[in-house]
Every structure is written in structure tokens, then in C-alpha cells.
N, C-alpha and C positions, 0 to 999 in steps of 0.2 A: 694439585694434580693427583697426590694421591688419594686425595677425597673422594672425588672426582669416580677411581676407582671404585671404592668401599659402593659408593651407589650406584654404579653398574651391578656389580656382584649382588645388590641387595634384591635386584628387581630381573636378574637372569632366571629362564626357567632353566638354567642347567646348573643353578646352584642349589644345593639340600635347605637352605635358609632360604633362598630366591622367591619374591613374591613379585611375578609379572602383574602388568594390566590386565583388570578384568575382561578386557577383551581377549587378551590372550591365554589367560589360566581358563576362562569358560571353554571354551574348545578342546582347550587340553584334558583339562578336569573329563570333560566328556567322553572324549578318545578312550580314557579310564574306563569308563560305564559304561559304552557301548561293547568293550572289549570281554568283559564279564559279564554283562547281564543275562545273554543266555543261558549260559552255565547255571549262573544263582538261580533265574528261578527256573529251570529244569528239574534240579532235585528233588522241589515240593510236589512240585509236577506227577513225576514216576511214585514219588513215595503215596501223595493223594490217591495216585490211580491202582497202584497197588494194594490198597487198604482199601480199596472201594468206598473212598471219601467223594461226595458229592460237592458240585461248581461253589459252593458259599465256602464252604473248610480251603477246597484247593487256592480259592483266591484270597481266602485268608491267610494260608499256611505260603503266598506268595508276597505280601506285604509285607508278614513278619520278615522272611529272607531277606528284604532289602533291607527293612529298615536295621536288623543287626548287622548287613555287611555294611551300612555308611559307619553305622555307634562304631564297630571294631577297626574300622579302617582309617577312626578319625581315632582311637586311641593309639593307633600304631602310630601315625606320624606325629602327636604329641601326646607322650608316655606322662600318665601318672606315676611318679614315680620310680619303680625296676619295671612296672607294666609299658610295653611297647616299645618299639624299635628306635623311634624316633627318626624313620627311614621311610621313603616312600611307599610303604607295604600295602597295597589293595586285597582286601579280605572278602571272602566269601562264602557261601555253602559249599560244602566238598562232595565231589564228588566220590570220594573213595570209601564215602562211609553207605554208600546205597546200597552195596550187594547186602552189608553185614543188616543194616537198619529193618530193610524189604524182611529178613530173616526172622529179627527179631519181632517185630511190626507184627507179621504175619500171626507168631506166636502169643507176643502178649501187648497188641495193641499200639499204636502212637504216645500212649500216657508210658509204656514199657522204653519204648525207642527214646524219648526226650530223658524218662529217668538215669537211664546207662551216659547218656551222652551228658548228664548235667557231673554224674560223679567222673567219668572221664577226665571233662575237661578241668576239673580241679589234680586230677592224676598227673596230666599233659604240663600245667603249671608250677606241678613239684619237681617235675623234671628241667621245667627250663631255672628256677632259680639255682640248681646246681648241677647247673649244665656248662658250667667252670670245670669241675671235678669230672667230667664224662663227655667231654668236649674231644677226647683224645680219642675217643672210637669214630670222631665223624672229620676224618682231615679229606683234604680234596679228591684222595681217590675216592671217598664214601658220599660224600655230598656230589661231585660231577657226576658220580653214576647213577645218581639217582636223579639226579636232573637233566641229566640227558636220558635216562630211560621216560620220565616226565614228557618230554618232549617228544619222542619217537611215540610214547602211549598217544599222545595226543593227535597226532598227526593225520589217524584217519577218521577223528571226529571232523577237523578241517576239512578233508576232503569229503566227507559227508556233509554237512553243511553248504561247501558249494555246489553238490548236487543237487542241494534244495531241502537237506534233513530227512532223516529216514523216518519212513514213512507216507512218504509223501506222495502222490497221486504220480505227479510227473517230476520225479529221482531220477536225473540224470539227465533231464531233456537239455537240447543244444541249448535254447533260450537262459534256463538255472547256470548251465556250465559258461556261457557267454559274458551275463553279470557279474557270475564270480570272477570270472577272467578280466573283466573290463575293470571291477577293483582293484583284483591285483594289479594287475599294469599299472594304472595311473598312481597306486601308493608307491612303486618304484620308481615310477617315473620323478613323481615329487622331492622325492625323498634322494634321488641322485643328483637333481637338476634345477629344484626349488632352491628358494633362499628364502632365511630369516623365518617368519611363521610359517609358512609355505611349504617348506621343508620339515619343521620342526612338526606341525600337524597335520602330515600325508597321509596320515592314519584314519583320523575323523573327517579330513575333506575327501576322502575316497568311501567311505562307508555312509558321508551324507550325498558326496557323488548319487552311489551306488541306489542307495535310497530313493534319490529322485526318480533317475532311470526305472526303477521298478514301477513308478505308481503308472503313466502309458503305460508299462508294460502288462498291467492288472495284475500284478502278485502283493498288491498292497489292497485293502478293504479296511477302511475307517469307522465301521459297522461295532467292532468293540469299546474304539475309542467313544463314539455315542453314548455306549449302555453303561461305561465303565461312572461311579461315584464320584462325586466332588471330590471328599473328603473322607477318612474314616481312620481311625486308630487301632495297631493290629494290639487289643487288650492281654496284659499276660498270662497263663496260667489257664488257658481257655480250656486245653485239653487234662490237666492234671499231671501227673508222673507217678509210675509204680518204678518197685525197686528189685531188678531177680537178678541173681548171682551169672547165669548162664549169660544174658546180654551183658551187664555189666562186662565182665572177663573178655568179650568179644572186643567189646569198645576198647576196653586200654589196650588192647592188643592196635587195631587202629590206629589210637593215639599218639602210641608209641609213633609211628612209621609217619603217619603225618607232622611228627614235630621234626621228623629227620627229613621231610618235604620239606617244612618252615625254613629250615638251616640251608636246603640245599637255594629254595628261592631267594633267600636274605643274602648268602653268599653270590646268587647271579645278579642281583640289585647291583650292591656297591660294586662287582667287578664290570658287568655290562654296564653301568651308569656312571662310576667314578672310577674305573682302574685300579681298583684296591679289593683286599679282605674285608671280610666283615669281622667288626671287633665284638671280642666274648660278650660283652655290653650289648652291643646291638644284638646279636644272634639269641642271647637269652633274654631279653626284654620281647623279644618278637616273640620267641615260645611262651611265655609265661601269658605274654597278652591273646597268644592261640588259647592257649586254654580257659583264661577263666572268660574271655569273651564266647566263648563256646558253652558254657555255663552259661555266662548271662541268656547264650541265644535259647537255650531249651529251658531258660523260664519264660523268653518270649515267644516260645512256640516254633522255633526254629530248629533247625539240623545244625551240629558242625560246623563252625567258621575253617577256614583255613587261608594262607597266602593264596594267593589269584596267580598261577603258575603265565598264564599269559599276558597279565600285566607284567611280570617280569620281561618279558621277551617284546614290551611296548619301549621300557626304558631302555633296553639294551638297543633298540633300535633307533630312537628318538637322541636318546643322552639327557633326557629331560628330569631331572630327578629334584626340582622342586614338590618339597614337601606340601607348599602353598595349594600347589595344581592337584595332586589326589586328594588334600580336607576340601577345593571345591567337590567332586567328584561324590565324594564320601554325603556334602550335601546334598547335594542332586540326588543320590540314592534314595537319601531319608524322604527327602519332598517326593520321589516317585512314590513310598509307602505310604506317604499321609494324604498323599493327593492320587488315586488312581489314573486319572484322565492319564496324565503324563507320565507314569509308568506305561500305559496300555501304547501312548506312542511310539515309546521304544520295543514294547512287546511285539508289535507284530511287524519290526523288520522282519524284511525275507530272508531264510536262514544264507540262502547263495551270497547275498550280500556282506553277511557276517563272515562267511566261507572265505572270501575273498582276501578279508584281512587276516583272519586265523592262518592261515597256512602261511605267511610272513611271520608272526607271532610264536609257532607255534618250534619253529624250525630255528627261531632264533635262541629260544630256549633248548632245543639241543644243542645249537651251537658252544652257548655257553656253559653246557655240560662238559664237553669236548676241551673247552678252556683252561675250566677245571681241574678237568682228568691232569692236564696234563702240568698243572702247577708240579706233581710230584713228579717224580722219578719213574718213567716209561719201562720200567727193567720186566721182564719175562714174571716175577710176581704180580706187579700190575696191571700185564697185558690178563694177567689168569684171573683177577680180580672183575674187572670190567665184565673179559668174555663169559664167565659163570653168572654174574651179575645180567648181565643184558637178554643170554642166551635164553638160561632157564628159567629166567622172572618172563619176560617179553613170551616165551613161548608157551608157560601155562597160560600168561594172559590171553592169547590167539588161542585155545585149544584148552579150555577151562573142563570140561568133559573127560582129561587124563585124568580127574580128581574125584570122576564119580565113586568111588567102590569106598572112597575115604568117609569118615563120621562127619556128621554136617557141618559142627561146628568148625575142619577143617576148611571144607566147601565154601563157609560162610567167609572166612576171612581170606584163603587164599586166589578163590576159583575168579578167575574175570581180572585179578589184580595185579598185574604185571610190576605194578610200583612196590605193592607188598613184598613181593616174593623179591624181587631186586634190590632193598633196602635190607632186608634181611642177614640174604648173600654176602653182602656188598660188606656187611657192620662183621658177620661171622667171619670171611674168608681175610677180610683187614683182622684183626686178633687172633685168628691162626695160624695162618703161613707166615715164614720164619721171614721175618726183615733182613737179615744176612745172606750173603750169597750163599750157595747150597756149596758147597767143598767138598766134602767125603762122598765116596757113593752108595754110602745107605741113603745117605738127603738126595744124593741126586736116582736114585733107584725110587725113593717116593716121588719124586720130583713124577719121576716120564709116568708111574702109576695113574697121577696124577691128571697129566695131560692125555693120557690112554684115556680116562674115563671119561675126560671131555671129547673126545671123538665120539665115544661110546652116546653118549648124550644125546650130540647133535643128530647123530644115527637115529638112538631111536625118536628124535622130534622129527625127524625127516620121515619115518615111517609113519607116524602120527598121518600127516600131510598125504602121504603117496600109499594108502594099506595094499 
């Protein structure tokens, strides 16, 4: 009987060693890659178009993206060694490195942007192997707030997407906003009322729903898939790497705040997925594999890897945290880069469709921000922690323009970055407000100081908004 056991467990997808049927991990695994791929190759996207790189670079500089987020994402769930989490972690291009990149780019080229990011990502990896020793500045008020700020950031790319993605001829049409609506429903509906696979992938049977319904609806054209290659290899080193002190400096600044992303998405894994912490083992094996897999990606011509913030908010939703079903996932990626046709399938889902499932995704990742928070101690410190955290990160990010009059290099790293500026806060205002109750009334005279200035704040963000 208790055998018996051992092989259920073995072949559950809600166990972290669980390796289901390939009929069941393929779906899953997918759920994975349709949930990120627009994001990944978005990046190359903006950064190509910004550099005024022509259709051969952008779709080469779209190949590389995949094919580092499957490599990274198959080292995360099985670590070489202290490399990788050993956790269902889905890796991808980041997007938090585009304001600073466009910046540096602009200045000294794509060979400049991959060089900052190659010496970065080995910065990013000395920080996570003793990330034991520096562990104590990120407890769950530092990490939920940054993953629920995560998740609030995210929220109106979701709803942009189910309008149909900005830019889009018809943004907002009832038809865009109907798709995305008939997603969301029926991944709720699955997902409350399904059973067994049913339930477990409401995610990808609503997004291939959703899929179908678009192509009668003509927001699908198989015109790219056509023209798209068999086969092709994105070669390394195609663009070269220079090396300047100005981007370099920008990038570890970056580095830094995305490995405080990595922690916050590892800690919403194991709690949205298994009810638990993340152990210092896993939390710095997952930074150390950000980083040097983020080297490896800018000698393959990539940007940045980072944790996929809405594959977190898959597992938290699903409970599915076999490792088995993201290394499928992570292959599907690689074969999308080696094989264009089947990338370009997935490329030209309608963005509403994606919309659909993101805003499920996206908001489940706040949630477990929220979770977080509240592992600690709710006391008038914490509430001060959060609100300075959320308020003043989230509100330069909506209103990046309070930053003009600053030197660029501030603009470059804080303007648009609401995650920046809130990870910051969050890491500063935990090491210096006093952990003990305020008693005398000099601490409580700084105290109301204190909470004056955050009125003061909100004040003037609301004047920002109403001049």
C-alpha cells in the first residue's frame, strides 16, 4: 500500500519531483510558455526598435531570448551544482532592464548594452552565493513588498493586452475586450468547477480556447508563420561586447533589485505552490543561476534573464509545481528558437487573448505579495514599511517626469521603475526604523515626524495627478 503511494507522488503534477504523463506535462509545460512568451520576446523587440536595428537582427535578437530563457530555466529546475533553485522557476528576458539598456544602447551601442550585462550578471551571482550572510535585509516584509508592488506594476500591462496591446489600430474595441473576457471566464470557470486535468490546465485550455475563437474572428493571419525558417541557430557573439564604466554601474544597480525580484518570486513559488518558505539553498541557488545565466545570455546575444513574475502567479494558481512540467516548457522554448515556424505560432497570438489570462496571473501575484507581507508582524512599522514602499515606488513609476530636472543617470535607473524605487525603500526603511516599540517621546515625536511627511508625499503625488 505504501508503495502504491511513492507512485502516485512520483507521477503527480503537484509534486516538485512529480513527473506526470506526457500528455499531461505537454499542456502544462505550455500553459508555462504561453504565459511568458510575450514578455520574452517583447524586450528584443523595443531594444531592436530603439537602436534602429532592422527585421534580420530583431528576429535574431528574438531567437537568442528564447532560446536562453529554456537554457536558464532548465538550469533552475535542475541545478548544477549551488547553480539553480532546483524549484519550478520560469526564466526570462526582463523587463526591468529596458529603460536603463534603451540608455545605454543609445549611447554606446548593443555591443555596450550586452557588455554591462555580461559583467552584471557575474556581480548578480556574487551576491546570491552569500546571500546567507545578507539574507536578513530581505525577510517577508522586504520580499512581499516587492512582489506585490510586482504585481500591481503588472496589472495594466494585463489590461492593455486585453485591449488588444498598445498600439493597436483597434485598442479597446468591444470585440478585443470580449475575447479577453471570454478567457477570463472560462479559466475561472475551469478552475472552480473542472476536475483533474481540467482544472489543473484552465490556463492553457482557455488561452487555446481563446486562440481558436480569434482565428473566425480575423485577428489571427498565418502570413508570418509562412515566411518564418525551418530552422536556424541564434550563433554567439554575433554582435561583440564593449566595456564602459557608466553602463556597467547602471547595470549592477539593476542587478542588485532584480535579485531582490528573484527572492521575492522563489519565495511566492514555494508559498503559492507548496505552503512554505523558501530555504536559503533554494533562494540563493536561484540568484546565483540569475546571474551567471544572464552572462551566459549576453554572450548569446540576449538581454537579462530574470524569474517570469507570472509564472509565479501560474503556480500559485494551478498548485502544480512539478519541476518535470516547466524542463518540458523550457524545451518548447529551445525548439521555438531553433525552429522558427513554431515560435511564429505562438507569436502571433492576439495580445487580448494573452490579456485574458494575465490579469488572473497577474493579480495572483499581488496576492501572494499580500501573503507575504503579512507572514510578519502587521505593527504601525510595517504598515510604514509597505505604504512608503508602494506609495512612492508605484507613484514615480505612474508619473516618471517628477525625475526630469535629475542627471540621467538617475532617470535611467529610477524613471518608469516603480519595482526599483520600491525594492529600495522597502530594503532601506527595514534597517532603519527601530524594531522596538517607540516608548519615549523623542521616538514617538520622530515617529508622527515621520508619518506627517508621508501625508506630505501623498499630497504632493496627488498634486502631481490634479496641477
Amino acid at each position: 500500500m505504501e508503495e502504491r503511494k511513492i507512485d502516485i507522488k512520483s507521477e503527480s503534477a503537484f509534486h516538485i519531483d512529480g513527473k506526470p504523463p506526457l500528455n499531461e506535462a505537454i499542456p502544462l509545460g505550455l500553459q508555462h510558455v504561453f504565459a511568458m512568451f510575450a514578455g520574452n520576446i517583447t524586450v528584443p523587440i523595443i531594444i531592436a526598435g530603439s537602436l534602429g536595428l532592422g527585421l534580420e537582427e530583431r528576429t535574431f535578437l528574438i531567437q537568442s531570448a528564447m532560446l536562453m530563457a529554456g537554457v536558464a530555466t532548465l538550469i533552475q529546475v535542475y541545478p548544477i551544482g549551488k547553480v539553480g533553485a532546483k524549484l519550478p522557476v520560469v526564466m526570462g528576458t526582463s523587463f526591468g532592464f529596458v529603460p536603463t539598456s534603451i540608455a545605454i544602447g543609445q549611447q554606446f551601442g548593443l555591443s555596450g548594452i550586452l557588455g554591462a550585462a555580461f559583467i552584471g550578471g557575474f556581480f548578480e551571482a556574487f551576491l546570491g552565493f552569500f546571500l546567507k550572510h545578507i539574507r536578513r535585509f530581505f525577510p517577508p516584509i522586504v520580499t512581499g513588498t516587492v512582489l506585490l508592488t510586482i504585481g500591481l506594476s503588472l496589472l495594466p500591462t494585463g489590461i492593455n493586452y486585453a485591449g488588444g496591446g498598445v498600439g493597436a489600430d483597434d485598442f479597446g474595441s468591444f470585440s478585443n475586450l470580449a475575447l479577453a473576457t471570454f478567457v477570463l471566464v472560462l479559466i475561472i470557470f475551469l478552475n472552480q468547477f473542472g476536475k483533474g486535468m481540467i482544472k489543473t490546465a484552465s490556463i492553457f485550455i482557455g488561452i487555446i480556447a481563446g486562440y481558436l475563437v480569434a482565428i473566425p474572428m480575423g485577428k489571427i493571419s498565418f502570413l508570418a508563420v509562412s515566411e518564418a525558417a525551418w530552422f536556424s541557430f541564434p550563433m554567439p557573439m554575433r554582435f561583440g561586447m564593449t566595456f564602459h564604466w557608466p553602463a556597467i554601474a547602471a547595470m549592477l544597480i539593476m542587478y542588485i533589485v532584480t535579485a531582490v525580484e528573484t527572492v521575492g518570486d522563489v519565495s511566492g513559488i514555494t508559498l503559492g505552490g507548496d505552503s512554505r518558505e523558501a530555504t536559503e539553498k533554494e533562494l540563493s541557488g536561484a540568484v546565483v543561476a540569475d546571474g551567471l545565466m544572464s552572462s551566459l545570455a549576453a554572450v548569446f546575444n540576449a538581454l537579462p534573464n530574470t524569474s517570469f513574475s507570472q509564472n509565479v502567479g501560474i503556480i500559485s494558481f494551478t498548485k502544480v509545481m512539478s519541476r518535470y512540467v516547466v524542463a518540458i516548457g523550457a524545451w518548447l522554448l529551445i525548439g521555438a528558437s531553433l525552429f522558427p515556424k513554431l515560435g511564429a505560432i505562438i507569436a502571433i497570438m492576439p495580445a487580448s487573448v494573452l490579456g485574458g489570462a494575465a490579469i488572473v496571473m497577474f493579480s495572483m501575484i499581488a496576492t501572494m505579495g499580500i501573503v507575504l507581507i503579512n507572514k510578519d508582524s502587521m505593527n504601525q512599522r510595517s504598515i510604514l514599511i509597505v505604504s512608503l514602499a508602494l506609495g512612492i515606488g508605484l507613484g514615480v513609476g505612474q508619473v516618471p517626469a517628477v525625475l526630469d530636472n535629475f542627471p540621467q543617470a538617475v532617470r535611467l535607473i529610477f524613471g518608469g521603475q516603480g519595482i526599483v524605487v520600491s525594492c529600495i525603500l522597502a530594503i532601506f526603511l527595514n534597517i532603519v526604523l527601530p524594531k522596538e516599540n517607540l516608548k519615549n517621546k523623542t521616538n514617538n515625536l520622530v515617529y508622527s515626524l515621520i508619518i506627517k511627511a508621508c501625508f506630505i508625499l501623498q499630497y504632493l503625488r496627488f498634486l502631481l495627478y490634479f496641477p
